[in-house]
LUMTORDO-86830 format. One record per residue (C-alpha): residue in one letter; residue number from 1; x, y, z. Coordinates in pm, 1 decimal. Layout:
- A|NUM|X|Y|Z
...
//
This chain:
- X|1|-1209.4|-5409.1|-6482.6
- X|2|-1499.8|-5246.7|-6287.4
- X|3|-1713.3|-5017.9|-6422.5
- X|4|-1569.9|-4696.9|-6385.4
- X|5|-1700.3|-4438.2|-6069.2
- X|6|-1926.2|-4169.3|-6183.6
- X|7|-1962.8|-3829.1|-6016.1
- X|8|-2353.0|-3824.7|-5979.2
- X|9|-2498.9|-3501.2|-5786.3
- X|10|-2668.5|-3567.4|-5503.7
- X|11|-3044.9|-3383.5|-5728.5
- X|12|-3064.1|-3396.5|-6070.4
- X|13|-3297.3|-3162.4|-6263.0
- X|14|-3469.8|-3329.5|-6559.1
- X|15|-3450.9|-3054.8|-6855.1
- X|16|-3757.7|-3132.7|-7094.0
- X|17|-3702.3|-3146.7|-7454.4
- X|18|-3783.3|-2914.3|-7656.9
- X|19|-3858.5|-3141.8|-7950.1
- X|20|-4010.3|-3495.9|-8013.5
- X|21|-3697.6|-3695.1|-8013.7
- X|22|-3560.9|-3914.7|-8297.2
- X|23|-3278.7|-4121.5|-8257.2
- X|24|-3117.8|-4473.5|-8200.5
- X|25|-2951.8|-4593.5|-7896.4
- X|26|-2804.3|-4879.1|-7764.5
- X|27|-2835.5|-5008.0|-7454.5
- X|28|-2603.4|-5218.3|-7220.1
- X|29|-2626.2|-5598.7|-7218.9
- X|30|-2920.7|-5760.8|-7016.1
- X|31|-2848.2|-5772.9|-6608.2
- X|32|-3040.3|-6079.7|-6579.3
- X|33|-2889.9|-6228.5|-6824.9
- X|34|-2538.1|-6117.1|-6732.3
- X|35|-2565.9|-6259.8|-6353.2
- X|36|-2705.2|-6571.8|-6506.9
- X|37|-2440.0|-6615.8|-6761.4
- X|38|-2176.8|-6590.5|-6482.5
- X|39|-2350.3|-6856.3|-6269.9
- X|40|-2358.8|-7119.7|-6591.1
- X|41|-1991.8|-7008.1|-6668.6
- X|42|-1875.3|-7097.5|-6359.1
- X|43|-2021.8|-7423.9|-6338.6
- X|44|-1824.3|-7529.0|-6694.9
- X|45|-1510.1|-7767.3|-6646.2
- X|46|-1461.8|-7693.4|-7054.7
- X|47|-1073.8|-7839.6|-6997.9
- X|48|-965.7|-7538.3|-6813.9
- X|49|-1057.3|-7327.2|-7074.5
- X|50|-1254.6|-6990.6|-6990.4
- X|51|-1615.6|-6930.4|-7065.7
- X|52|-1607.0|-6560.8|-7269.3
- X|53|-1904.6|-6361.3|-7166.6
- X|54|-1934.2|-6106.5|-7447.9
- X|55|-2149.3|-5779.4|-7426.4
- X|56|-2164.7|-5824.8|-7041.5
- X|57|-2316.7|-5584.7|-6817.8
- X|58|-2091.5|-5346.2|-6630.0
- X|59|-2309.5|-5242.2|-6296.8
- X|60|-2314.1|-5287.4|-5957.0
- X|61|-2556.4|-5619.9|-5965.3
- X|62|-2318.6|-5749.4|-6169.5
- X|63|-2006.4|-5664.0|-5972.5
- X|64|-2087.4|-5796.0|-5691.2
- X|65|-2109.6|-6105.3|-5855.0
- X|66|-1822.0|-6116.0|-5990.9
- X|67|-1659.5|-6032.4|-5668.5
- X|68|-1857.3|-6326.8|-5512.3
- X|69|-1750.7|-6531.9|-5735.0
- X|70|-1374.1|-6472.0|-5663.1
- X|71|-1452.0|-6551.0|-5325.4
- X|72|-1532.4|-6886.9|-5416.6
- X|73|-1212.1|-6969.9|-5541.0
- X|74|-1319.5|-6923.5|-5929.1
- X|75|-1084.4|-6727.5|-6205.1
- X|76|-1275.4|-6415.8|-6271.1
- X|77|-1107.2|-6199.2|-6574.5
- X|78|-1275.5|-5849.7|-6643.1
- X|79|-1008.9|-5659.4|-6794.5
- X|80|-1193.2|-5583.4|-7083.7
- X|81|-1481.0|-5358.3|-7163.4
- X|82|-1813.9|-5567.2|-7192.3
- X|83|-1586.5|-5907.9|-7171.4
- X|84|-1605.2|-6101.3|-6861.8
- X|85|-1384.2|-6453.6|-6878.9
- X|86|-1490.5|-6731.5|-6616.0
- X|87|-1297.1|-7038.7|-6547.0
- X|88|-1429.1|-7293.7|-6379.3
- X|89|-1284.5|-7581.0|-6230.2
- X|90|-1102.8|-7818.3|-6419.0
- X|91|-1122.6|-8104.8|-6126.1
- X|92|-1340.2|-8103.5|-5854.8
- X|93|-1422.8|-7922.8|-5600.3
- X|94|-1626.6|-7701.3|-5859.0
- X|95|-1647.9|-7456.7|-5568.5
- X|96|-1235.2|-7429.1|-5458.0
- X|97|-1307.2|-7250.8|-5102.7
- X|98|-1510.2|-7426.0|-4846.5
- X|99|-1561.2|-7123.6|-4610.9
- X|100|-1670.5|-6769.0|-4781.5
- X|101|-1859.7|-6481.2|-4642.3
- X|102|-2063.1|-6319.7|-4953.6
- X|103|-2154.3|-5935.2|-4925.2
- X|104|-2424.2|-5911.3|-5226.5
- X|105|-2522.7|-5511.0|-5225.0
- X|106|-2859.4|-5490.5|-5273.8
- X|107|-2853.3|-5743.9|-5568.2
- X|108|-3173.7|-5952.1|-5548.9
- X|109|-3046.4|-6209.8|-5851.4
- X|110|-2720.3|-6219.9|-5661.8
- X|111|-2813.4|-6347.5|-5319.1
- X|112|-3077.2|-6570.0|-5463.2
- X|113|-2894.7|-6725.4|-5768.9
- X|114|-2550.1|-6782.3|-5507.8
- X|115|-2724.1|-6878.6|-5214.9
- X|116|-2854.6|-7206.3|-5436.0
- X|117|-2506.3|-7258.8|-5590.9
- X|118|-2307.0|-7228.2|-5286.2
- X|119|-2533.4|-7525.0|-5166.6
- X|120|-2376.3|-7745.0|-5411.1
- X|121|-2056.2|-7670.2|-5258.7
- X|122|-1900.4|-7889.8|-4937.7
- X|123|-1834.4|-7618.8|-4709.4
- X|124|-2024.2|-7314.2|-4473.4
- X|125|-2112.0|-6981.5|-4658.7
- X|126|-2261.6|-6660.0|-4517.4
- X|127|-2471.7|-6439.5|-4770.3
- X|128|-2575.7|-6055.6|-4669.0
- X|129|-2637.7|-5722.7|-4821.6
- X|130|-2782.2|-5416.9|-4724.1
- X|131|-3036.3|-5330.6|-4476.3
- X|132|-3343.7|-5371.0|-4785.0
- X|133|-3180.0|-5730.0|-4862.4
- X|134|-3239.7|-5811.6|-4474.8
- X|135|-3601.1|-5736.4|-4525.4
- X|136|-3677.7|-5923.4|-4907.2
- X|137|-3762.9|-6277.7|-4841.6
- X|138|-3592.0|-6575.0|-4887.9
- X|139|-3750.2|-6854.0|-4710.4
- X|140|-3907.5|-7016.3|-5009.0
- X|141|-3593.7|-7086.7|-5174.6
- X|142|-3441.8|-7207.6|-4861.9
- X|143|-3698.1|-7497.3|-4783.6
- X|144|-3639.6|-7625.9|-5132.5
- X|145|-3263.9|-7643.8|-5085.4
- X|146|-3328.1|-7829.7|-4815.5
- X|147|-3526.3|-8091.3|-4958.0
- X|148|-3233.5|-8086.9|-5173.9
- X|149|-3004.3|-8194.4|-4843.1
- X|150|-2851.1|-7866.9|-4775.0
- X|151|-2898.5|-7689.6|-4424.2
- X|152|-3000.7|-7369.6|-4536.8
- X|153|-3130.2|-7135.4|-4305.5
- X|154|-3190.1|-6791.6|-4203.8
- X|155|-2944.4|-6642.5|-3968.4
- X|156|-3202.3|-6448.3|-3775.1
- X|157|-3490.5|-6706.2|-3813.3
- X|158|-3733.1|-6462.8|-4021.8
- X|159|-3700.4|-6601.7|-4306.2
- X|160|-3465.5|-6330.1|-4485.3
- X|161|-3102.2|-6269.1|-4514.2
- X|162|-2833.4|-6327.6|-4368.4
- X|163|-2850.8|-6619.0|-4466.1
- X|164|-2618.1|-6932.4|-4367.7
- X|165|-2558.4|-7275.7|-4622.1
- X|166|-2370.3|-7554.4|-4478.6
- X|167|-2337.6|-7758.6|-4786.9
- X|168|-2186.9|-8128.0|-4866.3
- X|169|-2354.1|-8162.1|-5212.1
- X|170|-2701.4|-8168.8|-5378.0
- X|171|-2848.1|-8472.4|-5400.8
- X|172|-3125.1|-8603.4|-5631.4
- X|173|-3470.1|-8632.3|-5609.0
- X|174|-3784.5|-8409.1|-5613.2
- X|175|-3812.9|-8079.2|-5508.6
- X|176|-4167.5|-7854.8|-5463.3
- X|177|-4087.4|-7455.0|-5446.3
- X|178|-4312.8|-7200.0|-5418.7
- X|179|-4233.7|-6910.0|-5700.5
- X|180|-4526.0|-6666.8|-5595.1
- X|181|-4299.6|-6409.8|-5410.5
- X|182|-4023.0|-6439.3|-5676.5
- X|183|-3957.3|-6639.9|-6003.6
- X|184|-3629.4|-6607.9|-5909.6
- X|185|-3628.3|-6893.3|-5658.0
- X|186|-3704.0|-7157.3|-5905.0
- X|187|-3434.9|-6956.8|-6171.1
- X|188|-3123.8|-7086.0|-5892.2
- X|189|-3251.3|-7418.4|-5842.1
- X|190|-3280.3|-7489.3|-6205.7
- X|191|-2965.4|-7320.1|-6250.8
- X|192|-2765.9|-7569.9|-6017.6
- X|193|-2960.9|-7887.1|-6029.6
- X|194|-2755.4|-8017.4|-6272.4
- X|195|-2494.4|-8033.3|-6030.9
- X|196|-2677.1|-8288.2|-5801.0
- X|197|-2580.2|-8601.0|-5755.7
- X|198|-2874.9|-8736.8|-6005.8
- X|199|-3186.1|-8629.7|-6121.1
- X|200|-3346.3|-8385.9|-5999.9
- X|201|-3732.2|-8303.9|-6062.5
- X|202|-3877.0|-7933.7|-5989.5
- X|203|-4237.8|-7858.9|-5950.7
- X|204|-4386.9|-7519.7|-5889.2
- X|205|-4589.5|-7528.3|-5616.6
- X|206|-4906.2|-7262.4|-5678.2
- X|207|-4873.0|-6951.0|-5907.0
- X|208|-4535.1|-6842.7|-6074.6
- X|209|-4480.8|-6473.7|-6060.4
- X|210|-4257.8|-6305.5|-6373.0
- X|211|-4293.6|-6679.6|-6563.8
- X|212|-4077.0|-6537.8|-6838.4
- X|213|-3779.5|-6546.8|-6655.7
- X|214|-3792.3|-6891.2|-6547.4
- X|215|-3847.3|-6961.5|-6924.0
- X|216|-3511.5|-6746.4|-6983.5
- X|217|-3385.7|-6940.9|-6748.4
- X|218|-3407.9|-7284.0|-6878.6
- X|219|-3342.6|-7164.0|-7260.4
- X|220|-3013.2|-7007.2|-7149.6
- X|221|-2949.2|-7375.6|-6955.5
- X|222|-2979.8|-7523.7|-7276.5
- X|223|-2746.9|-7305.7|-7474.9
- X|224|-2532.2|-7423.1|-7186.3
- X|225|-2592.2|-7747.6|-7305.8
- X|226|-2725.8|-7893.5|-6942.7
- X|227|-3022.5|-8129.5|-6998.0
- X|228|-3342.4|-7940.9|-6863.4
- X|229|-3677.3|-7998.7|-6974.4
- X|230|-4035.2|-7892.6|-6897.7
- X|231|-4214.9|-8198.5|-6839.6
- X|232|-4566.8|-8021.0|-6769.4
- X|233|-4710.4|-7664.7|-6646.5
- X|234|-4454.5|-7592.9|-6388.0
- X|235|-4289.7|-7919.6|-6379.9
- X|236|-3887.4|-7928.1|-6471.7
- X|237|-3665.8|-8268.0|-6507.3
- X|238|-3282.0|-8161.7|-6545.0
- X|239|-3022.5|-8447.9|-6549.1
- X|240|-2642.4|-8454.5|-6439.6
- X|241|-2456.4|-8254.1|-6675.6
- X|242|-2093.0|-8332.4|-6779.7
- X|243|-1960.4|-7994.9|-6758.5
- X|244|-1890.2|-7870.3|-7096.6
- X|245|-2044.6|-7600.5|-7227.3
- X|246|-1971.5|-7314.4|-7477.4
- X|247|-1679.9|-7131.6|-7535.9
- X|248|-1822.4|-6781.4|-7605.5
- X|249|-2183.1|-6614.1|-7473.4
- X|250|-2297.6|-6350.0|-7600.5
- X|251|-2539.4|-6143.2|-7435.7
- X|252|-2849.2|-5950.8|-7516.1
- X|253|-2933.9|-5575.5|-7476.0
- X|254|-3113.5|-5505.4|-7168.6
- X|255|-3520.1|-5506.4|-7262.4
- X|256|-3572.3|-5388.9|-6893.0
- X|257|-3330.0|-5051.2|-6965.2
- X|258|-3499.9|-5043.6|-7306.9
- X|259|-3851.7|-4977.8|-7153.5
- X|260|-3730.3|-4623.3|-7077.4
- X|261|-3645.4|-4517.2|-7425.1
- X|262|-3903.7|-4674.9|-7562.6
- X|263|-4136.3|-4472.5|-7338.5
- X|264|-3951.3|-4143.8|-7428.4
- X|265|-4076.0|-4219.9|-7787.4
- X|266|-4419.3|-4238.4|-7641.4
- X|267|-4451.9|-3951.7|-7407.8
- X|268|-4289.9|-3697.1|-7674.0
- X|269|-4450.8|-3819.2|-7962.3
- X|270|-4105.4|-3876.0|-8139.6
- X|271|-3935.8|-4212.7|-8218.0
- X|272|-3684.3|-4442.8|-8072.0
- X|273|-3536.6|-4750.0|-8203.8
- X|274|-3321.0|-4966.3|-7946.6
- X|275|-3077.6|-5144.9|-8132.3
- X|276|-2946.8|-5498.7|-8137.1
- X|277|-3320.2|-5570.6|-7987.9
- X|278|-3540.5|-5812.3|-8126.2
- X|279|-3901.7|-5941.3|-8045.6
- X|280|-3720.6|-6303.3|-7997.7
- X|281|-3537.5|-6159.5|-7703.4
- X|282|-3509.5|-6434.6|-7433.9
- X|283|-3667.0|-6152.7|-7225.7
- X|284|-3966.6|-6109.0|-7183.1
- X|285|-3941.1|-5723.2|-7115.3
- X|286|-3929.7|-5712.7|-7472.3
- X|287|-4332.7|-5719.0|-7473.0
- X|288|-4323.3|-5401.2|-7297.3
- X|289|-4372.2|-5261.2|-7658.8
- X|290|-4661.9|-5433.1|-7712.2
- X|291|-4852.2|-5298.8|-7441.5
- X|292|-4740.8|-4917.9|-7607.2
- X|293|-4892.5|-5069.2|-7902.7
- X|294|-5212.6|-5119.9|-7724.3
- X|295|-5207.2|-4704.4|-7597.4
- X|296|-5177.6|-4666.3|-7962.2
- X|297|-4796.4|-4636.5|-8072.4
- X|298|-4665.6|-4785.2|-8360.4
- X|299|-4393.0|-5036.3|-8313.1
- X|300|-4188.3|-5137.7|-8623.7
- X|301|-3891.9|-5465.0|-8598.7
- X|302|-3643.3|-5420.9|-8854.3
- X|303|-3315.2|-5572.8|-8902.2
- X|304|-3135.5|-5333.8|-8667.4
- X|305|-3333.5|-5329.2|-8370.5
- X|306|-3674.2|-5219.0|-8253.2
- X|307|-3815.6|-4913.9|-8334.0
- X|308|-4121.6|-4706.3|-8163.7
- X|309|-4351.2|-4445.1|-8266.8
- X|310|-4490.6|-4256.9|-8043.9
- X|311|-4923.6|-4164.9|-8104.7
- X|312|-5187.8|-4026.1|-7909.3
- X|313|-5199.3|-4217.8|-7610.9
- X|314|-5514.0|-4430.9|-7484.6
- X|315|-5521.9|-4599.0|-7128.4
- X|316|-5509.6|-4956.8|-7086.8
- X|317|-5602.2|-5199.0|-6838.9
- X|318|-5309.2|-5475.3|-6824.0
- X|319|-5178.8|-5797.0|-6653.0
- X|320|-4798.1|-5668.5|-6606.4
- X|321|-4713.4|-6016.5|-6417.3
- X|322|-4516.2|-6101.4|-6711.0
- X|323|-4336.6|-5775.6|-6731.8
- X|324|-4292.3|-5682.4|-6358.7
- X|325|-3994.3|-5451.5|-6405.9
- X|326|-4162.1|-5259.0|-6638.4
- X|327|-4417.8|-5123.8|-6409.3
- X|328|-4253.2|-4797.0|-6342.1
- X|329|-4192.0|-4717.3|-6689.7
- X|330|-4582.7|-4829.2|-6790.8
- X|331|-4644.5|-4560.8|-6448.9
- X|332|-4480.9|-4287.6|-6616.5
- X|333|-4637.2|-4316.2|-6976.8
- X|334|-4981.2|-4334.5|-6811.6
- X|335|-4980.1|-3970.4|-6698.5
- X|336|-4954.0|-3877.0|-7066.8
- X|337|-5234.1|-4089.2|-7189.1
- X|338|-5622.9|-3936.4|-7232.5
- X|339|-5752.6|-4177.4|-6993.6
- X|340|-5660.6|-4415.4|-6670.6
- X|341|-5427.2|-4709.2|-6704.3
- X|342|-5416.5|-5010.2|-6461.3
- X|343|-5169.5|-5261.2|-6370.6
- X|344|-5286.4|-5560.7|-6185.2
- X|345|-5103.6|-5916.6|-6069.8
- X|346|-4823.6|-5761.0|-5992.1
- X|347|-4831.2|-5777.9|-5574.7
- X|348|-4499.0|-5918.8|-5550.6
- X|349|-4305.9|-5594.0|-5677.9
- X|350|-4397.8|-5508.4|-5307.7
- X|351|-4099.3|-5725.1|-5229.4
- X|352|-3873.2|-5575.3|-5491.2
- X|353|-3616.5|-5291.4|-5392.5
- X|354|-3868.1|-5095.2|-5233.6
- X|355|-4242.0|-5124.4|-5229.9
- X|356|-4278.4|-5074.5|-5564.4
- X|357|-4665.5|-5016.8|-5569.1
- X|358|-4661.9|-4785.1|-5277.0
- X|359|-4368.4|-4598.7|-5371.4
- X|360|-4468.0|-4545.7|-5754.4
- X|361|-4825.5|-4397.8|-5671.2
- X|362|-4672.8|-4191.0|-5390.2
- X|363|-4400.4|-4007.8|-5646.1
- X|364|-4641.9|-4058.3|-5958.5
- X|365|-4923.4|-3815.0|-5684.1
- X|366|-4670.0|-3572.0|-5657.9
- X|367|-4647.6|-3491.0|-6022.1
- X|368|-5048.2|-3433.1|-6050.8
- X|369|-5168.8|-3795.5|-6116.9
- X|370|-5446.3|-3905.0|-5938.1
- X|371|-5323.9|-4279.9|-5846.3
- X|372|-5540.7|-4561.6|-5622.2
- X|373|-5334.0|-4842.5|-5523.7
- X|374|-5468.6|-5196.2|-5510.4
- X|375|-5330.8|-5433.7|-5305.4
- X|376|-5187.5|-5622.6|-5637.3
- X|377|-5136.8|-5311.8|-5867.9
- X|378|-5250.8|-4934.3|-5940.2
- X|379|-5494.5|-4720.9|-6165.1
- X|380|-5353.9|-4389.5|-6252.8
- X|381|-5557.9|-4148.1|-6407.4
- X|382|-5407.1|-3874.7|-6577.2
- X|383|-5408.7|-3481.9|-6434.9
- X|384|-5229.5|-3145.6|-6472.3
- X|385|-4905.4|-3244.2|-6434.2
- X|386|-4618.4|-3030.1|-6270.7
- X|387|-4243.1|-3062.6|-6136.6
- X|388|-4182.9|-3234.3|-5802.8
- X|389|-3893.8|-3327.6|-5625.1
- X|390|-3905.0|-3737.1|-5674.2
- X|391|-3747.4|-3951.6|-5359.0
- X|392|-3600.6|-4286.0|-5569.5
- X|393|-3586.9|-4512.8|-5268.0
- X|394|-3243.2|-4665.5|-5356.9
- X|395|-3448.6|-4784.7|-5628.0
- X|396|-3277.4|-4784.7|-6000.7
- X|397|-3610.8|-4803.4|-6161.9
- X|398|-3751.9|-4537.6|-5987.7
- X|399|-3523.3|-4295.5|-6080.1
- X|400|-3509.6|-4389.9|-6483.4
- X|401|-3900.8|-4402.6|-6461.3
- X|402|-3993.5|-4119.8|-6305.4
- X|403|-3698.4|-3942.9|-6548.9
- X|404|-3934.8|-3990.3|-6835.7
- X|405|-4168.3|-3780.2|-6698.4
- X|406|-3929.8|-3484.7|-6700.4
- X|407|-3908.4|-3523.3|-7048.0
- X|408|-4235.3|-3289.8|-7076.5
- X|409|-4272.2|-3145.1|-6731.1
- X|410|-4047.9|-2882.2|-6601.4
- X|411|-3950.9|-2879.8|-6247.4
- X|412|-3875.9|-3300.3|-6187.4
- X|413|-3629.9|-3350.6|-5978.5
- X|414|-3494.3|-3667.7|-5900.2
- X|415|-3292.2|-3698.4|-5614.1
- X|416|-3001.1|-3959.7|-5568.1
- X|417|-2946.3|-4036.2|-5902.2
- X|418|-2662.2|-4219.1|-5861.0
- X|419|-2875.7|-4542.5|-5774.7
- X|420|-2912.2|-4645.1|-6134.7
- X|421|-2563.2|-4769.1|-6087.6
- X|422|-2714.6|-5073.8|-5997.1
- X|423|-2766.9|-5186.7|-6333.5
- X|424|-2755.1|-4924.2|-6611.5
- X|425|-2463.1|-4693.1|-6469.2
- X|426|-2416.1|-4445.3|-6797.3
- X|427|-2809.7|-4405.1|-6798.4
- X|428|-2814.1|-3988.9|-6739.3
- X|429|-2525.7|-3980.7|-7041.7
- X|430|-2773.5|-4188.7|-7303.9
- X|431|-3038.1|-4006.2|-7143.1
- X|432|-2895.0|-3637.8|-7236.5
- X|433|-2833.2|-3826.4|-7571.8
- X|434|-3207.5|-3812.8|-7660.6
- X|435|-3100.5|-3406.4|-7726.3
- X|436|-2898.3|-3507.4|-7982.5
//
């Protein structure tokens, strides 16, 4: 069952709190890990029996994989609240329809993750989204594929979507991919080598951007049971796989969604513990806490989740290359600290849903920040902050980062809310929650 339609307003007024809050939440299971999950499902033969993806993500990204996926040919049950059953093919063809045309929303995991698994199909497939997906590039991922023997190709011949897979199979062999615009380009070929028609090795050509999500990646391969090892620094061996993997997945809490919480804890000097969260979290989000640590919260695990206290705040100077998606939040803490904060290493955000860097100092300005943007980051030193009306970009994070900022400053604004559907749809209900 899709998640159900929400009546967001086209402004939202952030009300600050009146208090330091104090509370537990839970947050939705991990998009990352949910899109992922749905890939390796659908690749199990497991005798016709379903994969059950438990604690799955409800959200557009999501959706529009599952709706993808149907395309294909595959059995797609969502009846269920946070229970998503795949079936994949008991005989081959794994993929059952040789001819699909694949609308992805502006899903980055989507197009990238299907555009690589479609290739292991026999057939032609069109992938597009929305106007942003026509402008995020693609081209790395394509040039591996085809040293994988899939024509793979841009429709337009710049290098981004549409894009247009005439597949008869992977074969074997080795493959060099770039992953400096995106980890997620060597995520889908790792995800579907095991599908070739022998082994396959995968080296990373030059730096990997967000490296813990590759390493996500390959541990969630294994708990698939498909043979993938790291050989070396950015080297990857994966093997033919027979096809059966587990019955049940269960899936994390969102690290990414947790950030925001976790930052309310910090900006009002109250305390939040995220529940079902753990510092062993396949995602590497999870270290977002760590870097509060270092502004000088206190961050306590426990045996129902992870908990932060919020201090006196310190600037930082940080490598966020790990922890990419947690820029925004990181943006909006730093205008609360006593002195500047700066990201660096994180250039390829400028490829994300919007310019990330750009976009973040623009918004973060109009609160009272002074923010200079580097060509790989920002340093945002702290002002007299006041209420603005914040333009989200069609960007998700945008809107829950800049949020947290309204938590102590009357007058934000955020204006279409109703793009955090994209992956944490109830966020303004477990936001108003914090009041509690």
């Amino acid at each position: 069952m899709p998640s159900e339609p929400r009546g967001y307003p086209e402004k939202l007024e952030i009300v600050p709190l009146s208090n330091a809050v104090k509370t537990a939440v839970s947050v939705p299971g991990s998009k990352s890990i949910t899109n992922r999950a749905l890939v390796l499902a659908a690749q199990c033969r497991n005798g016709g029996e379903p994969v059950c993806l438990t604690r799955a993500l409800r959200s557009e990204d999501t959706e529009v994989m599952v709706e993808s996926l149907r395309r294909l040919g595959f059995e797609v049950a969502d009846d269920m609240p946070e229970t998503i059953l795949v079936s994949g093919a008991e005989n081959s063809p794994l993929i059952a329809n040789s001819n699909a045309d694949l609308f992805v929303g502006n899903s980055g995991t989507t197009m990238r993750f299907l555009t690589a698994f479609v290739s292991a199909g026999k057939g032609r497939y069109r992938l597009d989204g929305v106007p942003r997906m026509r402008e995020r590039p693609i081209e790395d991922l394509l040039s591996a594929l085809r040293q994988l023997g899939v024509n793979a190709r841009s429709e337009f011949g710049n290098g981004c979507p549409p894009i247009i897979v005439e597949a008869n199979g992977l074969r074997s062999g080795t493959v060099k991919i770039k992953g400096s615009v995106s980890s997620q380009f060597v995520s889908a070929i790792l995800m579907v080598a095991p599908l070739a028609d022998g082994d396959v090795v995968l080296e990373v050509d030059g730096p990997l951007v967000s490296e813990p999500y590759v390493a996500m990646t390959a541990e969630m391969m294994r708990q698939f049971r498909m043979p993938v090892n790291e050989v070396g620094p950015g080297k990857y061996y994966v093997s033919p796989w027979d096809g059966f993997g587990p019955s049940e997945y269960l899936i994390e809490p969102d690290a990414s969604a947790a950030s925001y919480f976790f930052a309310a804890a910090a900006i009002t000097g109250g305390t939040v513990t995220v529940s079902d969260l753990s510092r062993q979290s396949l995602q590497g989000d999870v270290r977002f806490v760590d870097v509060l640590q270092e502004m000088g919260c206190r961050v306590a695990e426990c045996q129902s989740g992870i908990t932060v206290h919020g201090r006196s705040l310190r600037g930082i100077e940080v490598d966020m290359n790990g922890i990419s998606d947690t820029v925004m939040t990181l943006g909006a803490v730093a205008c609360f600290a006593e002195s500047p904060t700066t990201m660096r290493n994180v250039a390829h955000i400028r490829n994300k849903e919007t310019d990330r860097i750009s976009a973040l100092a623009t918004e973060l300005r109009k609160v009272g920040a002074e923010v200079e943007e580097f060509a790989d980051g920002l340093r945002i030193t702290p002002g007299k902050l006041h209420g603005a009306e914040i333009e989200t970009y069609l960007d998700h994070r945008m809107a829950m980062s800049m949020a947290m900022v309204g938590l102590k400053t009357p007058g934000v604004v955020i204006r279409n809310p109703g793009c955090v559907a994209k992956t944490y749809p109830g966020f303004w209900e477990d936001l108003e929650r914090l009041r509690a």
